[in-house]
N, C-alpha and C positions, 0 to 999 in steps of 0.2 A: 504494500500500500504506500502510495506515496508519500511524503514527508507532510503535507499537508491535505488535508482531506475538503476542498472549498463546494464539491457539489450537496445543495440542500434537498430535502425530502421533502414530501407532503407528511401533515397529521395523519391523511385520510390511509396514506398507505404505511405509518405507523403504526395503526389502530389492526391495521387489515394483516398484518406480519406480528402482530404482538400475538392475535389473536389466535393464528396460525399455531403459534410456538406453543402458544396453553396446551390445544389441543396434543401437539404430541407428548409436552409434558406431562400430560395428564396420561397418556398410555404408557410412558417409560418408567412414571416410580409413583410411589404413595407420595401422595400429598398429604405431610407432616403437618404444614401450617393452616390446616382448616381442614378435616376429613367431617363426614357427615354424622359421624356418632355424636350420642347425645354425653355432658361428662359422665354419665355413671354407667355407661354401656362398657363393655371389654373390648377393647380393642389389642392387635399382635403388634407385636412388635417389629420395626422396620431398620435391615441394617442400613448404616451412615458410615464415610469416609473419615478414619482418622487420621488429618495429615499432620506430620509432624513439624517442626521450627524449621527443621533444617533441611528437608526433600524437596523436591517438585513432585515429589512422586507420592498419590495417596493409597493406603491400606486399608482395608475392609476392618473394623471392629463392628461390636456387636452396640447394638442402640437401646438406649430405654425405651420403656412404653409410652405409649399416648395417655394422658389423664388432664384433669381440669387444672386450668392456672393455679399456683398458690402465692404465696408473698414471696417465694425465693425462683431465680427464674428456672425454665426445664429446657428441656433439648429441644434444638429444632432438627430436627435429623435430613432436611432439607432446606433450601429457600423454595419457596414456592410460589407457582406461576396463580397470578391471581384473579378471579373474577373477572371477565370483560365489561368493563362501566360506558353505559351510554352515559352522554351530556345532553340530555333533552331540560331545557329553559323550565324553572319553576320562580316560585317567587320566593325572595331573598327576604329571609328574619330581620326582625328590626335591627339596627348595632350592627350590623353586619353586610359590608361590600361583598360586591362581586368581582369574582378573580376572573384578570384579561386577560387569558388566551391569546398568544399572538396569531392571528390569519395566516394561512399561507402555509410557509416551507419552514422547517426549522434545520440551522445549520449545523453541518454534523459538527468532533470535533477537531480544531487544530490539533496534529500530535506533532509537529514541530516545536511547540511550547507546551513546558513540563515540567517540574521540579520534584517529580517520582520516576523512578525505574518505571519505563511504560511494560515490561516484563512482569513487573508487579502488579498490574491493573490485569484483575482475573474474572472472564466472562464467566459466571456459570452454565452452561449445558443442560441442566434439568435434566439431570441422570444421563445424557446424551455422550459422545465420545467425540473427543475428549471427556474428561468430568470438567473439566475448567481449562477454559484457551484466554492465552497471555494477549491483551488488547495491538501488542508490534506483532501479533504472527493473527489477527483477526482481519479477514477481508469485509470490504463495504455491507458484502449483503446477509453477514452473520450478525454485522453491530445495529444493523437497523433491523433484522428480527429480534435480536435482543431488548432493542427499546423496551419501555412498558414494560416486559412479559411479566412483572409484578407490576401490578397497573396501580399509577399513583390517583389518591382522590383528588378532582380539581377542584368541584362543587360540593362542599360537603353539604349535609343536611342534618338538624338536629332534634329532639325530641325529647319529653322529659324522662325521667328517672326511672319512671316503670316500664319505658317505650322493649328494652331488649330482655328479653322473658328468660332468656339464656344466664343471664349478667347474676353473678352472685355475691354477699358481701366480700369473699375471696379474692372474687377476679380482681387484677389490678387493672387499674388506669392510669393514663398520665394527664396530669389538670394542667390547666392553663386559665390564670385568674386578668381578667381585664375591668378595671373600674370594679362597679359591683356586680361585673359578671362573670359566672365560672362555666369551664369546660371541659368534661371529662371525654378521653379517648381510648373506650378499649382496646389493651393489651392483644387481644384475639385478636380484633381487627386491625392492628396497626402489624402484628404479624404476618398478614397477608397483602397488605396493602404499604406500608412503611414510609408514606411521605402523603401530606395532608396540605396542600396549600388552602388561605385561607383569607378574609381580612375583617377581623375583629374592631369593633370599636374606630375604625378607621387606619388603624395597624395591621397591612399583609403582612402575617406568622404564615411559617412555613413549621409543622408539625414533623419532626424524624424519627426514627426508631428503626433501631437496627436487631432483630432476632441474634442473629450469633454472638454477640457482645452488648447487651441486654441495655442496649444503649440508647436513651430517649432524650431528645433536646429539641428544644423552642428555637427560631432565628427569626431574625426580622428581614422581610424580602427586599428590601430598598439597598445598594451598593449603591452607594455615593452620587442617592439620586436617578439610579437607573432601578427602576421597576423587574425583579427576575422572578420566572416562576418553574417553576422545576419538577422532573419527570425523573425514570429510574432505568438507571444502565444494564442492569441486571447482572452487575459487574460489583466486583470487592476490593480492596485495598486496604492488607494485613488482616483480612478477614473481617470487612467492617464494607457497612453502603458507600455503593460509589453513586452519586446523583447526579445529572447533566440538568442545566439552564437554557429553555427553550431558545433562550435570547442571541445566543451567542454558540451554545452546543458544548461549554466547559463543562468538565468533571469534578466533583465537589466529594471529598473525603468528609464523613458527616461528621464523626466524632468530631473534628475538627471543626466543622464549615468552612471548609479552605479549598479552593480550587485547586486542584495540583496536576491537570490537563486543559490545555486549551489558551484561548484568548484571554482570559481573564485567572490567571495563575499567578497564586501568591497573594488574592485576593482574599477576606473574612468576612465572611456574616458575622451581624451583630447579634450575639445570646442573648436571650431573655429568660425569665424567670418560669420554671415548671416544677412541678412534683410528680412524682412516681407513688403511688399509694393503694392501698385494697379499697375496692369501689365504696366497702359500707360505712370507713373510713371518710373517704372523700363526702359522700352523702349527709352523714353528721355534721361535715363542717362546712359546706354549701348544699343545702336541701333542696335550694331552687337553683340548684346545676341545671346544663346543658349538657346533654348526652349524644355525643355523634353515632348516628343510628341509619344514615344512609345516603343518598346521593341524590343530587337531582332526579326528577324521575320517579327514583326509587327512594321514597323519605326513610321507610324500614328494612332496607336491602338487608342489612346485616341484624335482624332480627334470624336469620334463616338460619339452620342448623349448622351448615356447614362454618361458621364463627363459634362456635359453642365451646368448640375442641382447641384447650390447650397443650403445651408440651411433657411429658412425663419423664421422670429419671432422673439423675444428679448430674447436670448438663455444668452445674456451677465448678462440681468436683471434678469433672473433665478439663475443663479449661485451667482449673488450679495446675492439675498433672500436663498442663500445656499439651493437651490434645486438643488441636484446631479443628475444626470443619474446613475450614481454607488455611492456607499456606500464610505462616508470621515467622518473616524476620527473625532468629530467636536473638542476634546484635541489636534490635530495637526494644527487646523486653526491659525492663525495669524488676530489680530484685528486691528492690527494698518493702514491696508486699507482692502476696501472690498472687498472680494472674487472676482469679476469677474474682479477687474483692471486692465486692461491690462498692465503688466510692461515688463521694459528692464533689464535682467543684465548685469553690463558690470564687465568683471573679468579682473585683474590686477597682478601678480605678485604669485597667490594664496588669495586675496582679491577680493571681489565681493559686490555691489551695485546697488539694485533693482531701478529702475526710474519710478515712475506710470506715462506712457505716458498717459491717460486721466485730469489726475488732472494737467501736466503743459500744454498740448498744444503745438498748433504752436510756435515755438520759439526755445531758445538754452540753456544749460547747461553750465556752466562753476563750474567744481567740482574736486575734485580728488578723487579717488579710490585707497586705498593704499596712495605710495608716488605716484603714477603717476596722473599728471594733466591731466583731461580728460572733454570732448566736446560732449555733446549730441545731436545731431540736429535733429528735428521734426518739421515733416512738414504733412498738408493735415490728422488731427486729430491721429496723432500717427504712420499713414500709410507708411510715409517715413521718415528710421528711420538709424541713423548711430554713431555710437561711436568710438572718435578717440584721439589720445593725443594731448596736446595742444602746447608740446615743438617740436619749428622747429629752427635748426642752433641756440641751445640752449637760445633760445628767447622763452620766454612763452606767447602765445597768446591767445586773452581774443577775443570771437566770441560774435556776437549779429545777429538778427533775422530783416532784411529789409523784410516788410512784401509787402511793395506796388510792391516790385523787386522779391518779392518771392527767395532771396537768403540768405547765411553768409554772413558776414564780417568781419574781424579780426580789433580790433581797433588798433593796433600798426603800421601795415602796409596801411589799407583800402582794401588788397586783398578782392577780392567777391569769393566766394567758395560753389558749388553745395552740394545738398546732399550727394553725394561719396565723399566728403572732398579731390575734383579738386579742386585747385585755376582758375576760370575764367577768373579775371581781377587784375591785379595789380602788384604791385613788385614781389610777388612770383606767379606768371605766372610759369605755368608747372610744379608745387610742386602737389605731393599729398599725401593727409595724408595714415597713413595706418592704417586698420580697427582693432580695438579691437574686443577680441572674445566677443559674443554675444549669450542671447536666450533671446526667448521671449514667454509670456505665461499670464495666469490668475495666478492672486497671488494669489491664493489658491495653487495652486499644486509647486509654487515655496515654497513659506513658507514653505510646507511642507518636498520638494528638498533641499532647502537649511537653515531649520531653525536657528532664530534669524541673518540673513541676516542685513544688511545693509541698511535702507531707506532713498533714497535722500525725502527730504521734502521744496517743495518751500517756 
């Protein structure tokens, strides 16, 4: 393929090639990321590729089972090809824009600009053979069936709390709070689908989430003034989403938000603030949520069975013993925690601070990030999670963990203060904090995102 890739596509014949690929997908392996059992049916078990740090070459191990989300992530023993989503026009929620599709052709992308090994950027196959082809040995008309073939939502559609009859207090979400309003994104559905563009409050969020490195993060769609909306490569990089921007055809390493193929490389989305939490969790603390429950069109799409089904197995203790699904680097690991920890960053100022939520627990942080004084509160083993500043009415507040109350408390004041950093109870009644940007993931692919990073160490 030549050094530069400048002929453009149509949508029409991305749609019509993604769609293509489902279907073989769908006869070459189980689809891990949404099968049609319901959670409490049995389902067998499917093997998955354990590749190692240091091969190109993947091994056959054996896969856990399929069973219902829990608070700790599970296997995905695939990426899988997702759902074909019409765009038929409906009418747009209050608070909430509509996302503009650019018309026309979208450009594929430059691989003459790059600041990754393009050997690195790994198409997956959908059990196909290859299992994964390196983006420098992929000709034109395998990366444009690749497009889509996990189809991003572009129009989402929302519904209240009881809309997904599947949804249980268990299943996790990742929220996303705007003004006084809140948004939850099933975990089920973000694993079949993994990229959610969107525009809140008059803020385009681009919603991510990565299955194999249990990686979920907010960005704000605006680069410096230019409007991006973004679609899915169906491609990895260190075993993490690679995303392409319809605008231009760059590839976006997600953990990161960083372009690192194309026209626009070296480029950052701006984070913003999310949490990762269990649905009944999240419900407690925004009752009049928003639940993404389907798509233009189709408002309850993902009320259907085939979202019900999560991952099964100790997917977390695999990636500990650095068994990949896709191919990492093991010169980019990071030792100072193990691979699958699940951590928080919280970023500050352009300063950033990894939190391994397994290694401290239920309880609270009191740290700063940069100069800013900052408050970690974890609750329900990592599950509900929120980072905030600790200066109010230029009073610096030192929080602690009443475990028998299940709340904070600021020792200066005694205010009690929920996980969305409400004051409850106390002198500052009706305060609330405001949420630092946030992602979360496996340290392995942060490490990797953000090397020589920061580690809070209790």
């Amino acid at each position: 393929m030549a050094g530069t890739l400048s002929r453009k596509i149509s949508w029409a014949r991305q749609r019509l090639t993604s769609l293509t690929l489902l279907a073989l997908a769908g006869l070459a392996l189980i689809i891990a990321c949404g099968g049609a059992s319901q959670p409490g049916d049995s389902a067998a078990a499917t093997a998955v590729p354990v590749v190692s740090t240091s091969s190109p070459s993947a091994t056959k191990g054996p896969s856990p089972a399929a069973d219902t989300i829990a608070s700790n992530p599970q296997s995905p023993s695939a990426r899988a090809a997702a759902p074909f989503l019409q765009d038929t026009p409906t009418a747009t929620p209050p608070k909430r824009g509509r996302v503009v599709i650019p018309e026309g052709e979208f450009p594929l992308v430059d691989i003459s600009l790059h600041s990754v090994s393009l050997s690195d950027i790994l198409f997956d196959t959908f059990g196909g053979s290859p299992r994964f082809l390196p983006l420098d040995r992929a000709k034109e008309d395998r990366i444009l069936a690749f497009r889509d073939a996990i189809v991003p939502i572009l129009h989402p559609e929302y519904g209240a709390a009881g809309t997904l009859s599947w949804m249980k207090d268990d299943s996790l979400v990742m929220g996303y709070v705007s003004g006084e309003e809140a948004y939850a994104y099933p975990i089920n559905v973000l694993n079949m689908h993994e990229i959610v563009n969107d525009v809140i409050n008059g803020v385009p969020v681009l919603i991510t989430y990565c299955p194999l490195c249990f990686s979920g993060v907010v960005y704000h769609r605006d680069l410096d003034g230019t409007l991006l909306t973004f679609g899915n490569t169906s491609a990895l990089y260190q075993s993490d989403l690679v995303m392409y921007d319809h605008q231009t055809g760059s590839y976006w390493f997600q953990v990161a938000g960083e372009a690192v193929v194309g026209e626009l490389t070296g480029s950052r989305l701006n984070l913003l603030p999310s949490s990762t939490m269990a649905w009944g969790e999240w419900k407690r603390l925004y009752p009049q949520t928003q639940l993404l429950t389907g798509i233009e069109g189709s408002p309850t799409m993902f009320n259907s069975r085939r979202y019900s089904r999560g991952f099964g197995g100790d997917y977390q203790g695999r990636i500990n013993d650095e068994q990949f699904i896709f191919p990492v680097d093991e010169k980019k690991l990071d030792p100072r925690l193990p691979a699958g920890e699940i951590v928080l960053t919280v970023e500050v100022g352009g300063e950033v601070t990894a939190f391994p939520l397994d290694i401290i627990g239920d309880g609270v942080v009191n740290h700063q990030v940069g100069a800013e004084p900052v408050a970690v509160f974890i609750r329900a083993g990592g599950v509900a999670v929120g980072a905030f500043p600790r200066v109010v009415d230029d009073k610096i507040l030192t929080f602690d963990y009443r475990q028998d109350r299940q709340v904070f408390a600021d020792r200066e004041t005694s205010s009690e203060w929920d996980a969305a950093g409400r004051d409850t109870g106390g002198p500052m009644s009706g305060v609330e904090l405001t949420r630092l940007n946030t992602r979360r993931s496996f340290w392995f692919s942060i490490a990797i995102a953000l090397p020589g990073v920061d580690v809070y160490t209790p």
